[in-house]
C-alpha positions, 0 to 999 in steps of 0.5 A: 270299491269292488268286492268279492266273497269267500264261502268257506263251507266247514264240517260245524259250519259254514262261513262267508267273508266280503273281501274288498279290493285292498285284501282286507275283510270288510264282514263276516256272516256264519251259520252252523248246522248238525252233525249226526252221528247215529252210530259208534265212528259215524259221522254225517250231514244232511247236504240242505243244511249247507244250502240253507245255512249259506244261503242265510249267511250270503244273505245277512253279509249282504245286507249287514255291509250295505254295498250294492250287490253290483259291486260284488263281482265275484265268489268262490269256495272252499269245503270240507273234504272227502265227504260223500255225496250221493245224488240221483239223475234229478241231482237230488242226495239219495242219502245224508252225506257221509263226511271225512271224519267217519271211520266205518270204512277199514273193511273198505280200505283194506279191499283197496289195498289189495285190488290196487297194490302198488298202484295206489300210491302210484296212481292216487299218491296217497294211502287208503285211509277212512276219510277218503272217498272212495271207501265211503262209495264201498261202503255204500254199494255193499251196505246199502245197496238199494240206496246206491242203485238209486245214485248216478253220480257223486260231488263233495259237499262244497261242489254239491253246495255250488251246484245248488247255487249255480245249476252247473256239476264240477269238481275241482282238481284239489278236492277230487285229489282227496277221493282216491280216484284221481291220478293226481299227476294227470289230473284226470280221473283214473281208469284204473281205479274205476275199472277195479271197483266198477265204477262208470266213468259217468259216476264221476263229475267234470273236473276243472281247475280251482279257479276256472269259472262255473257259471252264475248264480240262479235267479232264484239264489240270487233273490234270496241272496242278494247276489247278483246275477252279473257276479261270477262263480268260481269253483273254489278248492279243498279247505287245505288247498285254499288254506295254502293259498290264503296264508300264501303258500304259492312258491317253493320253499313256503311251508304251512303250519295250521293248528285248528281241531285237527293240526296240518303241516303242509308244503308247496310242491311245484311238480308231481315228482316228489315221492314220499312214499305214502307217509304224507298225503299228496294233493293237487294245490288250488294253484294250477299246476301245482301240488302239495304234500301234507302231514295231520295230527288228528288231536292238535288244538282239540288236545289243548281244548280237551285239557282245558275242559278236563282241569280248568274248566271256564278258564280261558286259555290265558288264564289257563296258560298262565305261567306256561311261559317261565317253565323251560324247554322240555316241561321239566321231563314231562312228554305228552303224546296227542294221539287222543283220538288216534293218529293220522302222520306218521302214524295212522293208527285209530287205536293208538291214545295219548299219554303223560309220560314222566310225571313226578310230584314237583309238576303243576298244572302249568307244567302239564299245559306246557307238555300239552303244547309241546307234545302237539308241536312235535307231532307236526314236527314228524311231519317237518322231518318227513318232508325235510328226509326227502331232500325238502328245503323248509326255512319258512312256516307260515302259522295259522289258527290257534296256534298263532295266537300266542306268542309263546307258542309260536316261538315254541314252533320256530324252536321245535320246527328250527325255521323262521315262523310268521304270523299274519296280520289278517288271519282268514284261513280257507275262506280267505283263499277261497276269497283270492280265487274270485279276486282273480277269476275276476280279473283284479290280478294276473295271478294268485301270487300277485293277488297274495302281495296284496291279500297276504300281510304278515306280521311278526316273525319267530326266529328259533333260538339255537340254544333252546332247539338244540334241547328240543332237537333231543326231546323230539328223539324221545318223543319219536321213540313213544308211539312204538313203546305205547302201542302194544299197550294202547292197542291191548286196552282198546280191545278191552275198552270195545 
């Protein structure tokens, strides 16, 4: 058999899966690394971490399988997005990496909304928010400006990572979407925006297709890995855009739902012509040709850990959720809003905090957990109900992550979300997608959705039960109407609290 492998490089860690010919997982070796956050909303990394954590994990999965480095043909990538790397003429990081979830970058954004105006949205299909890219180089060039004399041009940190590995500078179309200086309808780096902010087109690196080939890797990486020179080496795309493609989502009508730290409801697009106004972000897929739209809630299973840490503290989530199930619809009049560290879709709002709302003397902790779930499955569901206000046709959700590991829960979504939910059998997120890039960069399929017949398996499926949607239909209206009632009073605290 034949084997090919993913790298999935996240924001605490990167991990690598072997994938065999017949799709399914044959191991698995991760590495974390730092996060440093030196101020109030920093976040960064240091771009040699990722190289020695991958190098390390490539290492371990090859020798732990015991195969013939000659039968991994090839391997691919998916990253973290937005994340600014800056490198110098010599290809070396003049800086630590600045990564998607710093905010030090509102200043920045707003100068974009009043250079670019209605090209924005137009151009780069999606608003100026702090996590993007191209604010992060503002920030830089007015902040730090001897350190970005220094730089001569930029990656993201998984084209920075294949750099290392292979020699060779690209950037994949799903990935340079998230930089707000891609048109993404042209793929191709806009002049407009670059002119605007005086960026050279030299700046930015070649851009290729997800699945294009990069090149090998370099004797030195191959030593130190095991790899093979003869394996390929494949672009990889954004961790969203690979997490489309390892849950399948390669057709019109298929619809994500991946419920991690942050929670993602995103939707295949088959052409740029969709026009949500902003209110979503709209990327390239790692599929050619092919885009998607996609809603965050910023807090998902992050509000569910943070509840556990805070009232039942070493308890699992089992334990902890026991007794969740008898409780109905609508956790007896109490809402729970998620917005514990600020709010992306359909509100991007960094003040705004979360809130219990209804509480009274007869509700339990069981109660509260329930709330908890309920209030994260309907944030995703204002990102359904954007999609579906633009004439978007959802009847089928795949879910992934935390989310779709409880039964209770996943039957919830298909009541709130009112669409068929399936679960998959082998679960392997972006690093599995990433994972089908190599497999047909390497010639094991003629296409992605051929690849996803056999890498994709799903399971059991969760049919909303009409009586209960009706319920949670009426709930989701009051859930809708928090974020107005809440603001003013959530923004009034913030200025206290900083």
């Amino acid at each position: 058999m034949k084997y090919v492998i993913g790298v999935d490089l996240g924001t605490s860690a990167v991990k690598t899966l072997l994938i065999g010919q017949d799709g399914n997982l044959k191991g698995e070796a991760t590495r974390e690394y730092p996060l440093y956050h030196e101020k109030a909303g920093w976040s960064e990394q240091d771009p040699e971490d990722w190289v020695t954590g991958t190098t390390e994990a490539l290492k371990e999965l090859i020798v732990n399988s015991g195969i013939p480095s000659a039968d991994i043909e090839g391997i691919s990538f998916s990253g973290q997005m937005h994340g600014l790397v800056l490198l110098d003429e010599n290809d070396k990081p003049v800086r630590r990496a600045i990564l998607w979830n710093d905010t030090r970058t509102t200043k920045q954004c707003r100068e974009i909304e009043r250079t670019l105006g209605d090209k924005l949205l137009t151009v780069t299909r999606n608003p100026a928010l702090e996590g993007f890219t191209l604010p992060k180089i503002l920030w830089v060039k007015q902040n730090e400006p001897e350190t970005f004399a220094k730089a001569s041009h930029f990656l993201l940190p998984k084209d920075y990572l294949r750099l290392r590995l292979t020699g060779a500078k690209h950037m994949d179309l799903s990935d340079a979407a998230g930089t707000l200086m891609l048109d993404v309808a042209a793929a191709s780096w806009s002049s407009e925006v670059l002119s605007a902010f005086e960026i050279p087109a030299s700046f930015c690196p070649p851009l290729v297709e997800a699945g294009a080939y990069a090149g090998n890797v370099t004797p030195d990486v191959s030593e130190s890995t095991g790899i093979s020179l003869s394996a390929k080496v494949f672009a990889g795309g954004a961790d969203n855009a690979c997490g489309a493609i390892g849950a399948g989502i390669l057709s019109p009508g298929l619809t994500l739902c991946s419920i991690g730290t942050s929670g993602v409801v995103l939707t295949y697009e088959a052409d740029a012509s969709a026009d949500y106004e902003g209110k979503v972000h709209f990327f390239n897929h790692g599929k050619t040709n092919s885009f998607y739209a996609m809603g965050v809630t910023l807090a998902a299973g992050y509000s569910l850990s943070w509840f556990r840490n805070t009232f039942a503290k070493g308890e699992s989530f089992d334990a902890m959720l026991e007794g969740v199930g008898d409780i109905p619809a609508g956790s007896n009049g109490l809402l729970f809003t998620p917005y514990i560290v600020g709010e992306r879709t359909p509100h991007p709002d960094s003040k705004i905090r979360g809130s219990f709302i209804g509480i009274d003397g007869s509700h339990t902790r069981a109660h509260f957990a329930r709330a908890v779930m309920e209030g994260i499955t309907f944030s995703l569901n204002e990102s359904i109900a954007i999609f579906r206000a633009a004439g978007k046709t959802i009847n089928t959700i795949v879910s992934i992550g935390g989310g779709a590991k409880n039964p209770l829960w996943l039957q919830m979504q298909a009541d709130i979300f009112r669409a068929d939910v399936v679960a998959l059998e082998n679960e392997q997120g972006p690093g599995l997608g990433a994972a089908m890039l190599a497999a047909v960069g390497s010639g094991w399929f003629p296409s992605l959705d051929a690849c996803g017949e056999i890498f994709v398996k799903h399971a059991r499926i969760y049919r909303p039960n009409e009586a209960v949607s009706v319920q949670y239909e009426q709930l989701f209206r009051i859930y809708q109407q928090t974020y107005n009632q809440t603001a003013g009073i959530n923004h009034s605290l913030y200025a206290i609290r900083n």
